[in-house]
MIZA-407508 format. One record per atom (N, C-alpha, C): residue number from 1; x negated, y negated, z. Coordinates in pm, 1 decimal, padded with zeros to 6 digits, always signed. Example, Ala and Ser with C-alpha at 12.3 -4.5 7.8 and 13.67 -1.06 7.14 Angstrom:
// residues 2
<r><n>1</n><X>-01319.0</X><Y>+00569.0</Y><Z>+00780.0</Z></r>
<r><n>1</n><X>-01230.0</X><Y>+00450.0</Y><Z>+00780.0</Z></r>
<r><n>1</n><X>-01320.0</X><Y>+00330.0</Y><Z>+00780.0</Z></r>
<r><n>2</n><X>-01285.0</X><Y>+00225.0</Y><Z>+00708.0</Z></r>
<r><n>2</n><X>-01367.0</X><Y>+00106.0</Y><Z>+00714.0</Z></r>
<r><n>2</n><X>-01290.0</X><Y>-00003.0</Y><Z>+00787.0</Z></r>
//
This chain:
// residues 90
<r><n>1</n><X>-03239.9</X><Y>-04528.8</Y><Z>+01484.1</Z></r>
<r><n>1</n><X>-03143.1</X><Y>-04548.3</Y><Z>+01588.6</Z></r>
<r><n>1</n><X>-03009.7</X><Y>-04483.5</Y><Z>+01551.3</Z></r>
<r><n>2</n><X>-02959.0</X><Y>-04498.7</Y><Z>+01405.5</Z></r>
<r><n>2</n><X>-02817.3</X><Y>-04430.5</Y><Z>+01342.4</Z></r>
<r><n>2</n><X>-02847.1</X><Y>-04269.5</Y><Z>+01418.4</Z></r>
<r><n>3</n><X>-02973.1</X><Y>-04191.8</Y><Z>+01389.1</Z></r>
<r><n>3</n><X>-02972.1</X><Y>-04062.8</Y><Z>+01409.6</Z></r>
<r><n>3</n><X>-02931.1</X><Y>-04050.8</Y><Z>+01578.9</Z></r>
<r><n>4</n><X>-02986.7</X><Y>-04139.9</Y><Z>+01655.7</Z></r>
<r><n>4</n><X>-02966.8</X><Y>-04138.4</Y><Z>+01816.7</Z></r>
<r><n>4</n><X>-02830.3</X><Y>-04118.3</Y><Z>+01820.8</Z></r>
<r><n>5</n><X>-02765.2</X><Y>-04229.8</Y><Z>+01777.7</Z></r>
<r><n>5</n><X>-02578.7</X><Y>-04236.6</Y><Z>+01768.7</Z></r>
<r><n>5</n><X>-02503.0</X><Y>-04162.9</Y><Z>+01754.3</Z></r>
<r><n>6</n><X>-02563.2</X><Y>-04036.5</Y><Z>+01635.6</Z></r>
<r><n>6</n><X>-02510.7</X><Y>-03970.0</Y><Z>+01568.4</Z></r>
<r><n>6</n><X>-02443.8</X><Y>-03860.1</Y><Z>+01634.0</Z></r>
<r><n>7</n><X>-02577.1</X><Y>-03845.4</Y><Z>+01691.3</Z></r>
<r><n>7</n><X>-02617.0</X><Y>-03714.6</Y><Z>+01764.4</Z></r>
<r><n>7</n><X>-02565.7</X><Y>-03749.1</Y><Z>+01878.6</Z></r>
<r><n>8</n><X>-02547.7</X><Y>-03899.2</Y><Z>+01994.2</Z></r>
<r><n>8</n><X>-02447.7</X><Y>-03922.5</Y><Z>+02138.4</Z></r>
<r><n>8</n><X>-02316.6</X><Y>-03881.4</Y><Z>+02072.5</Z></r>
<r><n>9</n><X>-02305.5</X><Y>-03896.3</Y><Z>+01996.3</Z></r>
<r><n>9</n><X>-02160.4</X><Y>-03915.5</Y><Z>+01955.8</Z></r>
<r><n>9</n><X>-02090.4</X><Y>-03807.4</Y><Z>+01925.5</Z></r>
<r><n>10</n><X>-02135.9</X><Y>-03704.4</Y><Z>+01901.9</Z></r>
<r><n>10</n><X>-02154.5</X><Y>-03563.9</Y><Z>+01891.9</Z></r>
<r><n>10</n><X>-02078.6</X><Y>-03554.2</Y><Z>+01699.0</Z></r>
<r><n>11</n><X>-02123.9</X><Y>-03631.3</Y><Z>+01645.4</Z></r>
<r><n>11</n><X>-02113.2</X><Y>-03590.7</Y><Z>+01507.5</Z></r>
<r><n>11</n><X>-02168.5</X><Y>-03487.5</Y><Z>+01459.2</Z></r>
<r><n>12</n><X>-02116.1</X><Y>-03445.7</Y><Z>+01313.5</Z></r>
<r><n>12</n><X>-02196.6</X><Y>-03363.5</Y><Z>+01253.4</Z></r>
<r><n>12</n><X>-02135.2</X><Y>-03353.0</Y><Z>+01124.0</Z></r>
<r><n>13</n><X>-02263.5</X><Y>-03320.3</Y><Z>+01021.9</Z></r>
<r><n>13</n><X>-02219.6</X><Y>-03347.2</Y><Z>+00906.7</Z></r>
<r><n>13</n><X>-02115.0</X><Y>-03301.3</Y><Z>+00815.1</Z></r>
<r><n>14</n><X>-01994.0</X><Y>-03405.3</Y><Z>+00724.5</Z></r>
<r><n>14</n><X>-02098.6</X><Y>-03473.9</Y><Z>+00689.2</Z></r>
<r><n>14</n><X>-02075.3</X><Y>-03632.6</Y><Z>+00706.8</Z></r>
<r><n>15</n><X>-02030.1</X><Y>-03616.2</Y><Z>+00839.5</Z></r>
<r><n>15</n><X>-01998.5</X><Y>-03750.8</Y><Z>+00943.8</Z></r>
<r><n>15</n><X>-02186.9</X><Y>-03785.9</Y><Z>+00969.5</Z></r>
<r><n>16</n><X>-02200.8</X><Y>-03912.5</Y><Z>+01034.7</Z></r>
<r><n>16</n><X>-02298.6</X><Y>-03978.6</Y><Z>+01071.9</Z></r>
<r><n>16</n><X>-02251.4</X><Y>-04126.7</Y><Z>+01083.6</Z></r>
<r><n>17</n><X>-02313.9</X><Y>-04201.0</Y><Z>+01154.3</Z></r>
<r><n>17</n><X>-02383.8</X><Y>-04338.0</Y><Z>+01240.5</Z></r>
<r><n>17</n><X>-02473.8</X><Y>-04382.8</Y><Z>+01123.5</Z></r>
<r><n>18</n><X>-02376.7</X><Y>-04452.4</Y><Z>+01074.2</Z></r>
<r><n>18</n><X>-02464.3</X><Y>-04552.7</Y><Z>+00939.9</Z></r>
<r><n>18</n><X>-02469.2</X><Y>-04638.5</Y><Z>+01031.1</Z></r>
<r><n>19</n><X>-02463.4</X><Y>-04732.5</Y><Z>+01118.6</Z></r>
<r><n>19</n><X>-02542.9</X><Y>-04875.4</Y><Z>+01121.9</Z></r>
<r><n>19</n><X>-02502.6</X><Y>-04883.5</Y><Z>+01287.6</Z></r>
<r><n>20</n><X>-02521.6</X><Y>-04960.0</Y><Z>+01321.6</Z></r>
<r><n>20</n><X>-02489.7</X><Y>-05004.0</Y><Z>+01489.8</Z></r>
<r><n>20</n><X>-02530.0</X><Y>-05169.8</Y><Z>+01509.4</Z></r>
<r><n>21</n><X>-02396.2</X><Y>-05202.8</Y><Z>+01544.5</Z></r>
<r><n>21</n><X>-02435.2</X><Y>-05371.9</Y><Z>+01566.5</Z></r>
<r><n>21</n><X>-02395.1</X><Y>-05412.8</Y><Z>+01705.0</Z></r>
<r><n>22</n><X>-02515.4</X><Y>-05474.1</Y><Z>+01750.9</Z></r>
<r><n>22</n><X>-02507.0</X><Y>-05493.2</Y><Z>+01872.4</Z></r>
<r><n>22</n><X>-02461.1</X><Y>-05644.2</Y><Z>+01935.3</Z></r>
<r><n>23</n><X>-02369.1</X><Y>-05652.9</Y><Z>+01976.1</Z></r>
<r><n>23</n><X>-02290.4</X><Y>-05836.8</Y><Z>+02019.4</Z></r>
<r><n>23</n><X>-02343.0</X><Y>-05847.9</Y><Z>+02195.2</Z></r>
<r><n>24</n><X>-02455.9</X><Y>-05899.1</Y><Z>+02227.4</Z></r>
<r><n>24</n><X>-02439.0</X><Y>-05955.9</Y><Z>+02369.3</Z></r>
<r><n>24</n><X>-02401.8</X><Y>-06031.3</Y><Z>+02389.5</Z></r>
<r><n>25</n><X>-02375.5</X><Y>-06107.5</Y><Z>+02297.0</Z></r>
<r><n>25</n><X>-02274.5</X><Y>-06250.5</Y><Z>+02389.8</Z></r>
<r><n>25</n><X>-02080.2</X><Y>-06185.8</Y><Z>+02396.1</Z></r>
<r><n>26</n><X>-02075.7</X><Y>-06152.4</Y><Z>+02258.9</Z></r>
<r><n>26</n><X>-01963.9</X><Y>-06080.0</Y><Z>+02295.7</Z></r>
<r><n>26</n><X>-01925.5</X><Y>-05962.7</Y><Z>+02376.7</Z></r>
<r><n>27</n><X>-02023.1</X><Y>-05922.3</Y><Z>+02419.8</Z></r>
<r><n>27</n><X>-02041.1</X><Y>-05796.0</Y><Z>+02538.2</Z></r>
<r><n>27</n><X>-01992.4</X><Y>-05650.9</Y><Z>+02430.6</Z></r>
<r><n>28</n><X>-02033.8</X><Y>-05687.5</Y><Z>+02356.4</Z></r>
<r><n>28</n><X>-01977.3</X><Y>-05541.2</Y><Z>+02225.8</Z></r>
<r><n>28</n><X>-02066.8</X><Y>-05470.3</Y><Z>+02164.5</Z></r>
<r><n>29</n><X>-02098.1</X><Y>-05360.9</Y><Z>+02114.6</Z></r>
<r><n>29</n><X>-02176.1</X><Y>-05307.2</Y><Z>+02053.4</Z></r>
<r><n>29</n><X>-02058.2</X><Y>-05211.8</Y><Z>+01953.2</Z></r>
<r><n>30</n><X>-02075.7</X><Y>-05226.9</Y><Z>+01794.4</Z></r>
<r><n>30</n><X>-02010.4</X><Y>-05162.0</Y><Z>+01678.7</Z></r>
<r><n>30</n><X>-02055.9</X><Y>-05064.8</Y><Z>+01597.2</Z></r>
<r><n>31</n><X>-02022.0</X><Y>-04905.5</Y><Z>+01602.5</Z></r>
<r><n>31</n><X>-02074.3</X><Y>-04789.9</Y><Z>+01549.7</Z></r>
<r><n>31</n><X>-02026.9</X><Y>-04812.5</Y><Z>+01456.9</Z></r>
<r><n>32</n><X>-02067.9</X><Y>-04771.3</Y><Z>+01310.6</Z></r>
<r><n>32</n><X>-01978.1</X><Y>-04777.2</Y><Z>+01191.5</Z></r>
<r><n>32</n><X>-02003.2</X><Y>-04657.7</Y><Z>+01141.7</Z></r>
<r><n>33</n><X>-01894.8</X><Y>-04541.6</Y><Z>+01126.2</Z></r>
<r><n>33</n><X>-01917.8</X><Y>-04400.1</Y><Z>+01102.1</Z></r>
<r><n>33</n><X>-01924.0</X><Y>-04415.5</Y><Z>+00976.9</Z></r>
<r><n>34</n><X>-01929.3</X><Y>-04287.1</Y><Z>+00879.2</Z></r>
<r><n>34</n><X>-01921.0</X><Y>-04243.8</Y><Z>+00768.1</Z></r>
<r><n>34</n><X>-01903.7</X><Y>-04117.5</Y><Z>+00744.2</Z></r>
<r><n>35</n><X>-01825.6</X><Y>-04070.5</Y><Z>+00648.0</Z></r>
<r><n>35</n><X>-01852.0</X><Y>-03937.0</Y><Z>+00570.4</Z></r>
<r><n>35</n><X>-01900.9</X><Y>-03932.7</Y><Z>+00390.4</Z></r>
<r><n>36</n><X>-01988.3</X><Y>-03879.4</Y><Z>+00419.9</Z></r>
<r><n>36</n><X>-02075.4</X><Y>-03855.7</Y><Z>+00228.4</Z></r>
<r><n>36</n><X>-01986.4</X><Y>-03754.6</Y><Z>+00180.3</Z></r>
<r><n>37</n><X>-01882.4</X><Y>-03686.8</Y><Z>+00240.4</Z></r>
<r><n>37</n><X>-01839.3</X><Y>-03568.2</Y><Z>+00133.0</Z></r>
<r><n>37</n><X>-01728.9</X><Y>-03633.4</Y><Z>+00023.4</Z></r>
<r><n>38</n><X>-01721.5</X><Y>-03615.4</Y><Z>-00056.0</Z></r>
<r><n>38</n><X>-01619.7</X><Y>-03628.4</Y><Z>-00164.3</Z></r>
<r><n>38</n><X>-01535.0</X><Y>-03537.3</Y><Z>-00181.9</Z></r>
<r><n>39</n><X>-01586.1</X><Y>-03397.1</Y><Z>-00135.5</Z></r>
<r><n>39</n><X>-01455.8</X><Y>-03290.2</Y><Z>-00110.7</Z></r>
<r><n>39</n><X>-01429.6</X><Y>-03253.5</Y><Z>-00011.3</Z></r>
<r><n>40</n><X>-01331.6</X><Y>-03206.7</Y><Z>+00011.6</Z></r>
<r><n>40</n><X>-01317.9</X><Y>-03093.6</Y><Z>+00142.3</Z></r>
<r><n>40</n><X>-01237.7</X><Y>-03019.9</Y><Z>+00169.3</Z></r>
<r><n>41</n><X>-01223.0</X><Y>-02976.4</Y><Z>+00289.5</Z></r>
<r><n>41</n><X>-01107.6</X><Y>-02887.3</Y><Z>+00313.8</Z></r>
<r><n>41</n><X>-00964.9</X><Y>-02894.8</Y><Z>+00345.0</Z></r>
<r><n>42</n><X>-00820.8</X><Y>-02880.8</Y><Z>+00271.2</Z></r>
<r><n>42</n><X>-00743.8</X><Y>-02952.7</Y><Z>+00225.6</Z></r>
<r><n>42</n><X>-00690.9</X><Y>-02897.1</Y><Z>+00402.8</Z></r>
<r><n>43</n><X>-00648.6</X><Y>-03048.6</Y><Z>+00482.5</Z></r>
<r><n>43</n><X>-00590.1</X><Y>-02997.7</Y><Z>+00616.0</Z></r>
<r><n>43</n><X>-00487.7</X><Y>-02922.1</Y><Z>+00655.3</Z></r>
<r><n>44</n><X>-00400.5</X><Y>-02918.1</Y><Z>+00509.1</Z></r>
<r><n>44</n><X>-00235.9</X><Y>-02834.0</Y><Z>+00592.4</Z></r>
<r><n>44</n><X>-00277.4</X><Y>-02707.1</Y><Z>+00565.4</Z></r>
<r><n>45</n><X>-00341.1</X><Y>-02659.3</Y><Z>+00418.9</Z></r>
<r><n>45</n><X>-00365.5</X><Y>-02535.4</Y><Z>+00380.8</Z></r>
<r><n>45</n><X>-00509.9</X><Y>-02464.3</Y><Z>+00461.8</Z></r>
<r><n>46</n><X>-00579.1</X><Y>-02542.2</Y><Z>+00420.5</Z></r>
<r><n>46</n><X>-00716.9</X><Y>-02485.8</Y><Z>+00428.0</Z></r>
<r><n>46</n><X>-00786.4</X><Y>-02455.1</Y><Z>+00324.7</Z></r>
<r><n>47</n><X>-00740.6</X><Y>-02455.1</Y><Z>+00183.4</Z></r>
<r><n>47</n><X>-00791.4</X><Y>-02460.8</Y><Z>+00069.3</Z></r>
<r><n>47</n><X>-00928.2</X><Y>-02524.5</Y><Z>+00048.6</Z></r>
<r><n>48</n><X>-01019.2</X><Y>-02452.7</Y><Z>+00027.7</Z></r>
<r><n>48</n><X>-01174.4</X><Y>-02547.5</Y><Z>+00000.3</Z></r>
<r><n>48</n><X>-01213.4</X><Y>-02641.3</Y><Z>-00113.3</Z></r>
<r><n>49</n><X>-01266.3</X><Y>-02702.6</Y><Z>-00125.8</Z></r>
<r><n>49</n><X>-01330.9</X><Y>-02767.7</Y><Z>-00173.5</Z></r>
<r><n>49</n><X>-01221.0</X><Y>-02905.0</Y><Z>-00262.7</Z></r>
<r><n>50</n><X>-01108.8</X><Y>-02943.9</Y><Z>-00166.2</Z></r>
<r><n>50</n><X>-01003.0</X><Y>-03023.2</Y><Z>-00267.8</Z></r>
<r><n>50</n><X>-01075.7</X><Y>-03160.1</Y><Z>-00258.7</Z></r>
<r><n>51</n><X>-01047.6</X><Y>-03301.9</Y><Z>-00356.6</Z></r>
<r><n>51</n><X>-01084.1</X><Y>-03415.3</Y><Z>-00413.3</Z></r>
<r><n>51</n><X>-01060.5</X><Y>-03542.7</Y><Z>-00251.7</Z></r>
<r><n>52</n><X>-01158.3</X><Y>-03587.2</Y><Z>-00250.8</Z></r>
<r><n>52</n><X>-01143.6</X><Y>-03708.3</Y><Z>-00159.6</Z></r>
<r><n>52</n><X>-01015.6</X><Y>-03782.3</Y><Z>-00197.0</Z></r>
<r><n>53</n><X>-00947.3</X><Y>-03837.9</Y><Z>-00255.3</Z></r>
<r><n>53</n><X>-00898.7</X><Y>-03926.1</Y><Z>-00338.5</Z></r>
<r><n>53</n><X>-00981.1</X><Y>-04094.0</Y><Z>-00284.2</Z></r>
<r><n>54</n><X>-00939.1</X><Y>-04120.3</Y><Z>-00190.4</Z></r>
<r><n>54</n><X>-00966.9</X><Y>-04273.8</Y><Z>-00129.0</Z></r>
<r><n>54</n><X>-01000.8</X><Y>-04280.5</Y><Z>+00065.4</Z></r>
<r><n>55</n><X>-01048.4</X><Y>-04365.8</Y><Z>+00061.2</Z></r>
<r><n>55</n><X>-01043.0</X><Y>-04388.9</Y><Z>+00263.0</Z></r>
<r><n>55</n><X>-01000.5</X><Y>-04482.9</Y><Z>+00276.2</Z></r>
<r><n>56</n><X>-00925.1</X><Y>-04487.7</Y><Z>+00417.9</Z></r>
<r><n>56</n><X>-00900.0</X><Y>-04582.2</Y><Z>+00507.1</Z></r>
<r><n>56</n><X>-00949.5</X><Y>-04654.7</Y><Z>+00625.9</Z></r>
<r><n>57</n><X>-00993.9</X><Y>-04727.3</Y><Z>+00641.2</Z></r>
<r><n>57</n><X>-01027.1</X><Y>-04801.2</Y><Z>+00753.8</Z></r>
<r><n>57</n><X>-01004.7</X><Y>-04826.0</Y><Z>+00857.5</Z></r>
<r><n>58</n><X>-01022.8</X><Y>-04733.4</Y><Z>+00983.8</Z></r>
<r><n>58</n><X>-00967.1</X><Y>-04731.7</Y><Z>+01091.7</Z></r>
<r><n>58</n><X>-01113.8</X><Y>-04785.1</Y><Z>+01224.3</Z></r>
<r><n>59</n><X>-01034.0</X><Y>-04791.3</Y><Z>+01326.9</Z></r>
<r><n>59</n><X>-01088.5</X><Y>-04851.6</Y><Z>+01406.8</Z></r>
<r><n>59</n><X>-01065.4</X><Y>-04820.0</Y><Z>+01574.9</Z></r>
<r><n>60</n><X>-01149.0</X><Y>-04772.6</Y><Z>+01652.4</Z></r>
<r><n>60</n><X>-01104.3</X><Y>-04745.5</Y><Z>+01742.7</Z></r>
<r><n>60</n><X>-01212.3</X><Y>-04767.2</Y><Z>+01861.6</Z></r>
<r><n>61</n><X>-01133.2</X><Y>-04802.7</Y><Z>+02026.1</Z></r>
<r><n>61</n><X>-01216.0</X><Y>-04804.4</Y><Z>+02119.1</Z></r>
<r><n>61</n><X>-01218.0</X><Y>-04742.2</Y><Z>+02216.4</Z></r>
<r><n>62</n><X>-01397.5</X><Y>-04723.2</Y><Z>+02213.4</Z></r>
<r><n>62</n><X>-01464.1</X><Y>-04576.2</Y><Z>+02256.6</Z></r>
<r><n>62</n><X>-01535.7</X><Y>-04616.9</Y><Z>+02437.5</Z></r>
<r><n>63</n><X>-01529.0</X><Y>-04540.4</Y><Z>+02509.0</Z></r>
<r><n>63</n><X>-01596.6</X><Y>-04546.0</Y><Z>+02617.3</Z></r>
<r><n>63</n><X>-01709.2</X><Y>-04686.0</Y><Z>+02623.3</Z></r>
<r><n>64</n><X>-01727.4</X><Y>-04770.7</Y><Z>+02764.0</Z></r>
<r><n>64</n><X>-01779.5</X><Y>-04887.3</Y><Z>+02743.5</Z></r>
<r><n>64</n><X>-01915.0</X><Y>-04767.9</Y><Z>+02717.2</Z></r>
<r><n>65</n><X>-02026.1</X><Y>-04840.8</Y><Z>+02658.7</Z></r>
<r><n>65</n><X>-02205.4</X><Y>-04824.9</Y><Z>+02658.6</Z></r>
<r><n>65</n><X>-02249.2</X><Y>-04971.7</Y><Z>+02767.3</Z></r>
<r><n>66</n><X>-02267.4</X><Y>-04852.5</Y><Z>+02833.9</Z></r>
<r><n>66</n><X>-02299.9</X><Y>-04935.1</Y><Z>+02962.2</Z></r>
<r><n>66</n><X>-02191.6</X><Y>-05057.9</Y><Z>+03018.0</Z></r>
<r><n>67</n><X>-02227.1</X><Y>-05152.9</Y><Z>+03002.2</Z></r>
<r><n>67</n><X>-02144.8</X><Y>-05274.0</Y><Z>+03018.2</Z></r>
<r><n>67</n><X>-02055.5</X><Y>-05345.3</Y><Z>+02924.3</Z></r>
<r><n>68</n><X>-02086.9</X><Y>-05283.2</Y><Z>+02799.2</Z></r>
<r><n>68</n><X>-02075.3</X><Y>-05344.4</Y><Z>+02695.3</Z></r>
<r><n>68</n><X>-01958.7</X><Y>-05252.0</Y><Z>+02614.6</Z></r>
<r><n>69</n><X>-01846.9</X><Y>-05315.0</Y><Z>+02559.9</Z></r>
<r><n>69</n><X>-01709.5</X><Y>-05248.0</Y><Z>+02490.2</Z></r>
<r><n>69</n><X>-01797.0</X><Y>-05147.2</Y><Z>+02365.1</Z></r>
<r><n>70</n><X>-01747.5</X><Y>-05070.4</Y><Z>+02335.5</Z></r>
<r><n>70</n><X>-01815.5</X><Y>-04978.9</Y><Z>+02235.0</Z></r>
<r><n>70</n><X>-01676.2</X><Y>-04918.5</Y><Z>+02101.3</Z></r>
<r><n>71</n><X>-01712.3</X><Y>-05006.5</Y><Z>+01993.3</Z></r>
<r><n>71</n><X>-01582.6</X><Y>-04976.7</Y><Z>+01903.5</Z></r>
<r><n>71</n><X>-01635.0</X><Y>-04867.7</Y><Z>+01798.3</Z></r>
<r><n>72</n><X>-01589.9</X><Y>-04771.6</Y><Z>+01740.9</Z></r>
<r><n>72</n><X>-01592.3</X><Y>-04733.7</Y><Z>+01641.7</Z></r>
<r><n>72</n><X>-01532.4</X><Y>-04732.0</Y><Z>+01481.8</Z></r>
<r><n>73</n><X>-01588.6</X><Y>-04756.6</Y><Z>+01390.5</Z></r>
<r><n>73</n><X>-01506.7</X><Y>-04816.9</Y><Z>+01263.0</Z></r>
<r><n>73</n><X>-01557.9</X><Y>-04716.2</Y><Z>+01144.0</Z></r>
<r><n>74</n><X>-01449.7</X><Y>-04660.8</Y><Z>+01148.8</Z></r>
<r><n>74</n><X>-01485.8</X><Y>-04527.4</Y><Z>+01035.4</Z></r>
<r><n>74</n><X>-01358.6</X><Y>-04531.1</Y><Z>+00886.1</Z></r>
<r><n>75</n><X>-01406.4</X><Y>-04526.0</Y><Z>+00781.1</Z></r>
<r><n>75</n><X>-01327.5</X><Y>-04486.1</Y><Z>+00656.8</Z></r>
<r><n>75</n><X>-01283.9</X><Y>-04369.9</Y><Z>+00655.2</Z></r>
<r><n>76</n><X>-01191.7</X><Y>-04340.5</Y><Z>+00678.9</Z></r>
<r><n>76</n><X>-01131.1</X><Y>-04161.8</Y><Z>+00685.1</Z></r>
<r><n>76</n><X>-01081.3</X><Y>-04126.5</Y><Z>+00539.0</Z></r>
<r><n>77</n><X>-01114.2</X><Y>-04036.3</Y><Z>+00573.8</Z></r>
<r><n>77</n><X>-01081.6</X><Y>-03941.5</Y><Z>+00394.7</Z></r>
<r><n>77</n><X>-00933.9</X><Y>-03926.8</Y><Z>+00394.4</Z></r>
<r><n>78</n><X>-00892.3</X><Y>-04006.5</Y><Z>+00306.4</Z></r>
<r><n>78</n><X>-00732.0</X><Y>-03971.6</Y><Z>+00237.9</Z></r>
<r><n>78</n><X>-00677.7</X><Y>-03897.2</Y><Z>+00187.7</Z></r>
<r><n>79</n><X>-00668.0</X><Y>-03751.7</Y><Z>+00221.6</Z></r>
<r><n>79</n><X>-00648.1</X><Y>-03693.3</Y><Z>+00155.3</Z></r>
<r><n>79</n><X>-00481.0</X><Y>-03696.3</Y><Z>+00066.0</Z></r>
<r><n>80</n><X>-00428.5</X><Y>-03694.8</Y><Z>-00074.3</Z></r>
<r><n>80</n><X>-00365.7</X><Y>-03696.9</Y><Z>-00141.7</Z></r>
<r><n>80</n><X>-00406.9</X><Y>-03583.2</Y><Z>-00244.4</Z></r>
<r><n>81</n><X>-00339.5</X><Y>-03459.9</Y><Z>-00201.1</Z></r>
<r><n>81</n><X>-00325.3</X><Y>-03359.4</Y><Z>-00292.7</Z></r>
<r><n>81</n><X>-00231.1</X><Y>-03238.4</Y><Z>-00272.1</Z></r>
<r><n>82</n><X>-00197.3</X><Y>-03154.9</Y><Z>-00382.7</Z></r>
<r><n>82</n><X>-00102.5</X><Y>-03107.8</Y><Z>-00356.2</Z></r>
<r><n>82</n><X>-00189.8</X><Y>-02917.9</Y><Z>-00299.1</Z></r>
<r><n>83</n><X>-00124.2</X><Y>-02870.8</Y><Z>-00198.0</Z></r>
<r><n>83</n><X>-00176.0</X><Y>-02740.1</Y><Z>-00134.7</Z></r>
<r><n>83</n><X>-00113.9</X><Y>-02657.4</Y><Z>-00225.3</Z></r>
<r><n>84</n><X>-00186.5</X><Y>-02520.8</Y><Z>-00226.0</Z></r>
<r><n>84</n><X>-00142.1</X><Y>-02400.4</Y><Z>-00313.3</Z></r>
<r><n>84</n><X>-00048.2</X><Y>-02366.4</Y><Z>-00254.7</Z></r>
<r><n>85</n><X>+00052.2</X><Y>-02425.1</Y><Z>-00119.0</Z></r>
<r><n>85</n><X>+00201.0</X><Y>-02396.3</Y><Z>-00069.2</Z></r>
<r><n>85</n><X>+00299.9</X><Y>-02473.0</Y><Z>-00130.1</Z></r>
<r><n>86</n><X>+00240.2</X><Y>-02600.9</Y><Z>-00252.6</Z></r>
<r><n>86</n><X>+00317.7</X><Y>-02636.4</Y><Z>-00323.0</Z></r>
<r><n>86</n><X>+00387.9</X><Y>-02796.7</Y><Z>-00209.6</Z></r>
<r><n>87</n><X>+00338.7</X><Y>-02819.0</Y><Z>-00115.2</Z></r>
<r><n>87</n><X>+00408.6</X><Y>-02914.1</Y><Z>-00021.5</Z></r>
<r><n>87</n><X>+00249.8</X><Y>-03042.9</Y><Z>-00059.5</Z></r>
<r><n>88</n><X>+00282.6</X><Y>-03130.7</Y><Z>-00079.3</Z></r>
<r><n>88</n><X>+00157.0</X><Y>-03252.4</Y><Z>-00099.0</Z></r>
<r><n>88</n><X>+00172.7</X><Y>-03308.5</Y><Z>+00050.6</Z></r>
<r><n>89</n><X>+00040.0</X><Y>-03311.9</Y><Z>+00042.0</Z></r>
<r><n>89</n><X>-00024.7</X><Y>-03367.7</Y><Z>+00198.2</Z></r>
<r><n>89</n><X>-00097.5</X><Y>-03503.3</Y><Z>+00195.2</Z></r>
<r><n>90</n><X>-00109.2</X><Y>-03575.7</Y><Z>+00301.4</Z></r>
<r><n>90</n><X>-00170.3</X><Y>-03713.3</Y><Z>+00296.1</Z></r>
<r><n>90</n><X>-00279.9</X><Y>-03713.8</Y><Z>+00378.8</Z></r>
//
């Protein structure tokens, strides 16, 4: 079912739909994203392959699924490092 999600949701790696919890009494259904990379591409520069440092926990609400509220809850990559322009980015 994560792969169904993944793929409505128009993710792609190395994002994905780890789990989906579904509340009918609360009328809710909860995507819980993820990213597996530990490196990436540093956002101000573009520099490849810089250090995850940590994530944050964010949370947000997405178009109802059907009748039902549809939240998304993803750890975003923190980035904390300094760019080869010498300016440190978050």
């Amino acid at each position: 079912m994560e792969t169904l999600f993944t793929q409505a949701l128009g993710l792609t790696a190395p994002w994905s739909v780890t789990s989906v919890e579904f509340k009918p009494v609360e009328g809710q259904i909860d995507f819980v994203v993820s990213c597996t990379a530990m490196r990436l591409r540093c956002p101000g520069c573009g520099a490849e392959d810089q250090p995850v440092h940590d994530r944050l926990v964010r949370r947000w609400r997405h178009l109802n699924f059907f009748q039902y509220k549809a939240y998304i809850h993803a750890q975003m990559n923190h980035h904390a490092l300094r760019c080869h322009r010498g300016s440190a980015r978050r």
